[in-house]
C-alpha positions as CSV (number, residue, x, y, z in Angstrom):
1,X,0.0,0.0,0.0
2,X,1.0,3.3,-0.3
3,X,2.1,5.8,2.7
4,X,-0.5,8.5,3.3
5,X,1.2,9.1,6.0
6,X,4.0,11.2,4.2
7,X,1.6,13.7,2.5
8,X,3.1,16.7,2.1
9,X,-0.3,18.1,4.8
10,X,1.2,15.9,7.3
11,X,4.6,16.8,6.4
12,X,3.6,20.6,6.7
13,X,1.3,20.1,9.8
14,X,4.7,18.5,11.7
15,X,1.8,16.2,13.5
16,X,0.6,19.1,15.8
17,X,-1.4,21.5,13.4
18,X,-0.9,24.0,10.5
19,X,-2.3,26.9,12.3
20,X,0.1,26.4,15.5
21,X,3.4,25.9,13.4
22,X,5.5,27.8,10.9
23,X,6.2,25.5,8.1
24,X,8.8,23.0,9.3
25,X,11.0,24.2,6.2
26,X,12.1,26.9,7.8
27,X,15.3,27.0,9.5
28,X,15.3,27.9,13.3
29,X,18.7,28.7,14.9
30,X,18.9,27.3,18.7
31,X,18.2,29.6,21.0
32,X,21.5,30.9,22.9
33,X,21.4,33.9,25.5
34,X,25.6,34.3,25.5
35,X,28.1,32.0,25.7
36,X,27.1,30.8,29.0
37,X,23.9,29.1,28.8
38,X,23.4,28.1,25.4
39,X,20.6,26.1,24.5
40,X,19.0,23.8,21.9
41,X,15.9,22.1,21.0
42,X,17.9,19.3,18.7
43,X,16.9,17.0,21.1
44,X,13.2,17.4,20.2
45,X,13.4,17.7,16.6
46,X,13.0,14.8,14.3
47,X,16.3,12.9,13.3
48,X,17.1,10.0,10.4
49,X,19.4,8.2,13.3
50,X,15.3,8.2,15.8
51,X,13.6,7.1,12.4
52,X,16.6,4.4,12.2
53,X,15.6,2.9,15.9
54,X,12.3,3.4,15.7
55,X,12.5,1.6,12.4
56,X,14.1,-1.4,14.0
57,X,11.6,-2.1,16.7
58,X,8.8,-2.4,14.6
59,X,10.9,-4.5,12.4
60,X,11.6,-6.5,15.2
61,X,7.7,-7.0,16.4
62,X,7.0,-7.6,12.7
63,X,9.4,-10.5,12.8
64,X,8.0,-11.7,15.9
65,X,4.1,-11.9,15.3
66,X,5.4,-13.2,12.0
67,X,6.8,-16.0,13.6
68,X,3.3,-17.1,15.3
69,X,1.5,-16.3,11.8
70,X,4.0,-19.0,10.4
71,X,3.4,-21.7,12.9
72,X,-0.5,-20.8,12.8
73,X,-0.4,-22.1,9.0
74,X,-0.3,-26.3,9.1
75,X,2.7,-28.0,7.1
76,X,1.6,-29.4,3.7
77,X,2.5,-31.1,1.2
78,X,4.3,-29.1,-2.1
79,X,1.4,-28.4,-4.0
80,X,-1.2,-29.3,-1.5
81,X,-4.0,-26.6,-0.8
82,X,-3.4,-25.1,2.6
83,X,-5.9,-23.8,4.8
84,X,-5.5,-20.1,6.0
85,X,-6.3,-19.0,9.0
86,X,-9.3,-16.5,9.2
87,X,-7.6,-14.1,12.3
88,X,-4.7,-13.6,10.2
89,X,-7.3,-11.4,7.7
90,X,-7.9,-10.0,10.7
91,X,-4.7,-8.8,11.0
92,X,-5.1,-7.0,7.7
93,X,-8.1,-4.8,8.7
94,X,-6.6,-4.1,12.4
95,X,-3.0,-3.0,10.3
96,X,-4.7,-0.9,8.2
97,X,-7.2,0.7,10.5
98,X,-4.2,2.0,12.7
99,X,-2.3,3.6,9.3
100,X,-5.8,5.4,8.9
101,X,-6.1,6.7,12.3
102,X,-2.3,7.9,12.5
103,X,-3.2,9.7,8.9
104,X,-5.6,11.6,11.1
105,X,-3.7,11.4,14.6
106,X,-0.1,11.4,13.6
107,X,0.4,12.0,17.3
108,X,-0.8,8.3,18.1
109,X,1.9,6.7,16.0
110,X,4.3,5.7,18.7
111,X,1.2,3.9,19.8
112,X,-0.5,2.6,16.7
113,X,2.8,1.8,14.8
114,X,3.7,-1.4,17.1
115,X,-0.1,-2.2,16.8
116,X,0.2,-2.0,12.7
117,X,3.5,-4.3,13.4
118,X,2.3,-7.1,15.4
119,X,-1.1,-7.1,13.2
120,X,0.1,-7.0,9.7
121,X,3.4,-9.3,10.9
122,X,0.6,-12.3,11.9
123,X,-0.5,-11.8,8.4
124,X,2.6,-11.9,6.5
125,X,4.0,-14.9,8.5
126,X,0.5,-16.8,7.7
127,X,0.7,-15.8,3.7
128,X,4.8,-16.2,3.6
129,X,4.0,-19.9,5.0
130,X,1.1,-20.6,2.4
131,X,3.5,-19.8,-0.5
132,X,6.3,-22.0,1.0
133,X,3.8,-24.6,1.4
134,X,3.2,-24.2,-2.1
135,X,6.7,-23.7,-3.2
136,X,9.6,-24.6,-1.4
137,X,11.8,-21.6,-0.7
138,X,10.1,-19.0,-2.1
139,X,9.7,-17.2,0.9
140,X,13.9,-16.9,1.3
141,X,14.1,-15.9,-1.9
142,X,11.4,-12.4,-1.6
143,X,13.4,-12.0,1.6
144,X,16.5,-12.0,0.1
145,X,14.7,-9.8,-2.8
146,X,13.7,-7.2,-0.7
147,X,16.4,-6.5,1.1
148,X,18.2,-6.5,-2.1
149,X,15.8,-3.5,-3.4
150,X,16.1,-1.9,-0.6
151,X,19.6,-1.5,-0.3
152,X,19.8,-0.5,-4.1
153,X,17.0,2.0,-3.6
154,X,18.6,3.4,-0.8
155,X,22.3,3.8,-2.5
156,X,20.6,5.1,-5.7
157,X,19.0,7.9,-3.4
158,X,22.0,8.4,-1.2
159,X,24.5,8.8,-4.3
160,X,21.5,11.3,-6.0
161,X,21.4,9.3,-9.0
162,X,17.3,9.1,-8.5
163,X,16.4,12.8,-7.2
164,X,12.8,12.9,-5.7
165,X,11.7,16.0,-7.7
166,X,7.5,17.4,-7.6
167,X,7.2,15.6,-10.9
168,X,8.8,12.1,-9.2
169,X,6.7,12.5,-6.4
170,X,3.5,12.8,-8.7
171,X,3.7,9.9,-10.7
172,X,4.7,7.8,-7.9
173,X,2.1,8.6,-5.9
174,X,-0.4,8.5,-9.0
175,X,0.4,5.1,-10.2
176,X,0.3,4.1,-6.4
177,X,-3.2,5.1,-5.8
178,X,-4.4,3.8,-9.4
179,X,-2.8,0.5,-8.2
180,X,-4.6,0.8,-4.5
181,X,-8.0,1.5,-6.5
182,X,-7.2,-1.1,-8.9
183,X,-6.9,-3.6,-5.6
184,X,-10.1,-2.5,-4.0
185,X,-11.6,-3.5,-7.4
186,X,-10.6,-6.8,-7.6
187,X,-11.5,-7.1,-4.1
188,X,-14.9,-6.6,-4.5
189,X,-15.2,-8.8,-7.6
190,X,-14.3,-11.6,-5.4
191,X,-16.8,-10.4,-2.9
192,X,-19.8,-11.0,-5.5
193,X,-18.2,-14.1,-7.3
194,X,-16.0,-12.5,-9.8
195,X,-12.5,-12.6,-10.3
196,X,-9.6,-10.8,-12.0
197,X,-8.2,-13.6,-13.7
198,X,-4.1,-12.0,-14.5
199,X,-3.9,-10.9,-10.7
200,X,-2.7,-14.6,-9.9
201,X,-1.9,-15.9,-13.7
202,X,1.4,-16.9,-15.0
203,X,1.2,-15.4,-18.5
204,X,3.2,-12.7,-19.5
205,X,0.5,-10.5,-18.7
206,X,0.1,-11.4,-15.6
207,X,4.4,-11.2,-14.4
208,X,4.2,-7.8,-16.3
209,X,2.0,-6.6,-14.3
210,X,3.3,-7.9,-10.8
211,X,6.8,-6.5,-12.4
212,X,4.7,-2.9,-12.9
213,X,3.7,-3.2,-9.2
214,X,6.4,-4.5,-7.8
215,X,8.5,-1.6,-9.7
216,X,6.4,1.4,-7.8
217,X,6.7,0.0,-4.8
218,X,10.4,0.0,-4.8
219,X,9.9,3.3,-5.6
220,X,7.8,4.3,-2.9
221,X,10.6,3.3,-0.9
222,X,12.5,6.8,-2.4
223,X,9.5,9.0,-1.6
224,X,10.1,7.4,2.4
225,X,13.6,8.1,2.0
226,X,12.8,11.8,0.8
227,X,10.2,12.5,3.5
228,X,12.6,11.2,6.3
229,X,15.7,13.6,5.1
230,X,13.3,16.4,4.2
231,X,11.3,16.1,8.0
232,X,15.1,15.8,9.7
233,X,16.3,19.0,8.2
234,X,12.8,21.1,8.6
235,X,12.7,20.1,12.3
236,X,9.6,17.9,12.2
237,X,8.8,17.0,15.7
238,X,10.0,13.9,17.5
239,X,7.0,12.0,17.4
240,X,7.3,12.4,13.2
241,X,10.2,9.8,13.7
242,X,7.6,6.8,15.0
243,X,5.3,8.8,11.5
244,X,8.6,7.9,9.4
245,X,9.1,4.9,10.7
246,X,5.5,3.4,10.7
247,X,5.4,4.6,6.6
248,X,8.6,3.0,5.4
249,X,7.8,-0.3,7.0
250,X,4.1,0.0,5.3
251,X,5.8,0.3,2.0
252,X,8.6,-2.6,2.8
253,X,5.8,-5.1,3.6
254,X,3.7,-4.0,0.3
255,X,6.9,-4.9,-1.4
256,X,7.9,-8.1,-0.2
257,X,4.4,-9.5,-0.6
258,X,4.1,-8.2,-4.4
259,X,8.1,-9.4,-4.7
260,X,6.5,-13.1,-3.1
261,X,3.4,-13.2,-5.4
262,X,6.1,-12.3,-9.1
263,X,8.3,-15.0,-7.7
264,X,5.4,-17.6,-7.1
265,X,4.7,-16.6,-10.7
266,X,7.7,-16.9,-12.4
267,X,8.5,-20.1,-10.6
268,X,5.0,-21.7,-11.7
269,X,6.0,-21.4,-15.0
């Protein structure tokens, strides 16, 4: 899914309110009465090294509840069909109602972001299990993936050879929500019976279009990287950082699941 959550209204709004803040772009030297007492508020501005730990734990409750989500999925046979358990759905609607209420609450992050963790990390160990049910080793393989994306994404921003400009930003974001919309679709085909048939086909069609997807999520992951150096230098806030990190690790999970289901594909051929 895409982030919300770095909107340039939240970005502007620093999590406490547009009509209570200057915009966070503007630079604020620290306070400093003589050379005797000087004094700073760095300590309660937003920094990359925060959105780094902050980061980390919810990695590491992801990981965790991921772990249960696996063992709640039975061992099967290659090939066999696999029954998935109905909570871990549940997981999906609890994940995504806390990324809508820290749209609206950015202040609740530090709370809601470990919520979003644990709920959506039940789910990803339950579907990461299904596939390697399915297919031996696939699962090590979208890991492996990701973090490979990632850390190209990440050098390709650090060395500026992909600059994040107003026209970046809009297509990203454009093909993200036409993706999103796209999903909810699809979703409510298979509500009423339907179907849309290339979503889990193996034709060239079908790997195109999990490449396509697979391609703007990766780079979502340069719009996080943008927001995170952009809210460091403005002075976002301290609780931005749990924001930050709550956004990136939406758009790493969206990418290892649509990295799992081009793999599943390209391996079923």
């Amino acid at each position: 899914m895409s982030n919300p959550i770095f909107s340039d209204k939240n970005f502007r709004e620093g999590g406490r309110g547009a009509d209570t803040l200057p915009s966070p772009l503007e630079w604020h030297p620290p306070v400093d009465d003589g050379p005797a007492t000087p004094w700073s508020t760095a300590h309660d501005s937003m920094s990359v090294r925060g959105v780094v730990s902050a980061t980390t734990i919810l990695l590491g409750l992801l990981l965790i509840s991921a772990a249960f989500g696996w063992a709640s999925v039975p061992a099967t046979l290659e090939g066999q069909p696999v029954e998935f358990p109905r909570i871990a759905m549940i997981g999906v609607l609890v994940g995504l109602a806390a990324v809508i209420a820290c749209v609206f609450k950015p202040q609740l992050a530090r709370y809601l972001a470990p919520v979003y963790a644990l709920a959506e990390g039940y789910f990803v160990g339950a579907i990461s299990r299904a596939y390697e049910n399915y297919q031996d080793g696939v699962v090590v393989q979208a890991a492996g993936a990701t973090v490979a994306v990632f850390a190209v994404m990440l050098f390709l921003y650090s060395s500026r050879i992909i600059k994040v400009t107003d026209r970046f930003r809009r297509i990203v974001i454009g093909a993200t929500v036409g993706i999103m919309v796209f999903y909810l679709v699809s979703i409510l085909f298979n509500l009423v019976g339907g179907s849309v048939p290339f979503l889990q086909s193996t034709s060239l069609f079908g790997i195109g279009f999990s490449f396509l997807v697979a391609g703007v999520a990766a780079f979502n992951l340069a719009l996080d990287f943008d927001f995170i150096e952009r809210g460091a230098k403005g002075g976002l806030p301290k609780n931005m950082e749990w924001m930050a990190a709550l956004g990136l690790l939406v758009t790493i999970v969206w990418l290892y699941l649509e990295v799992l289901r081009l793999l599943s594909k390209l391996r079923s051929r």
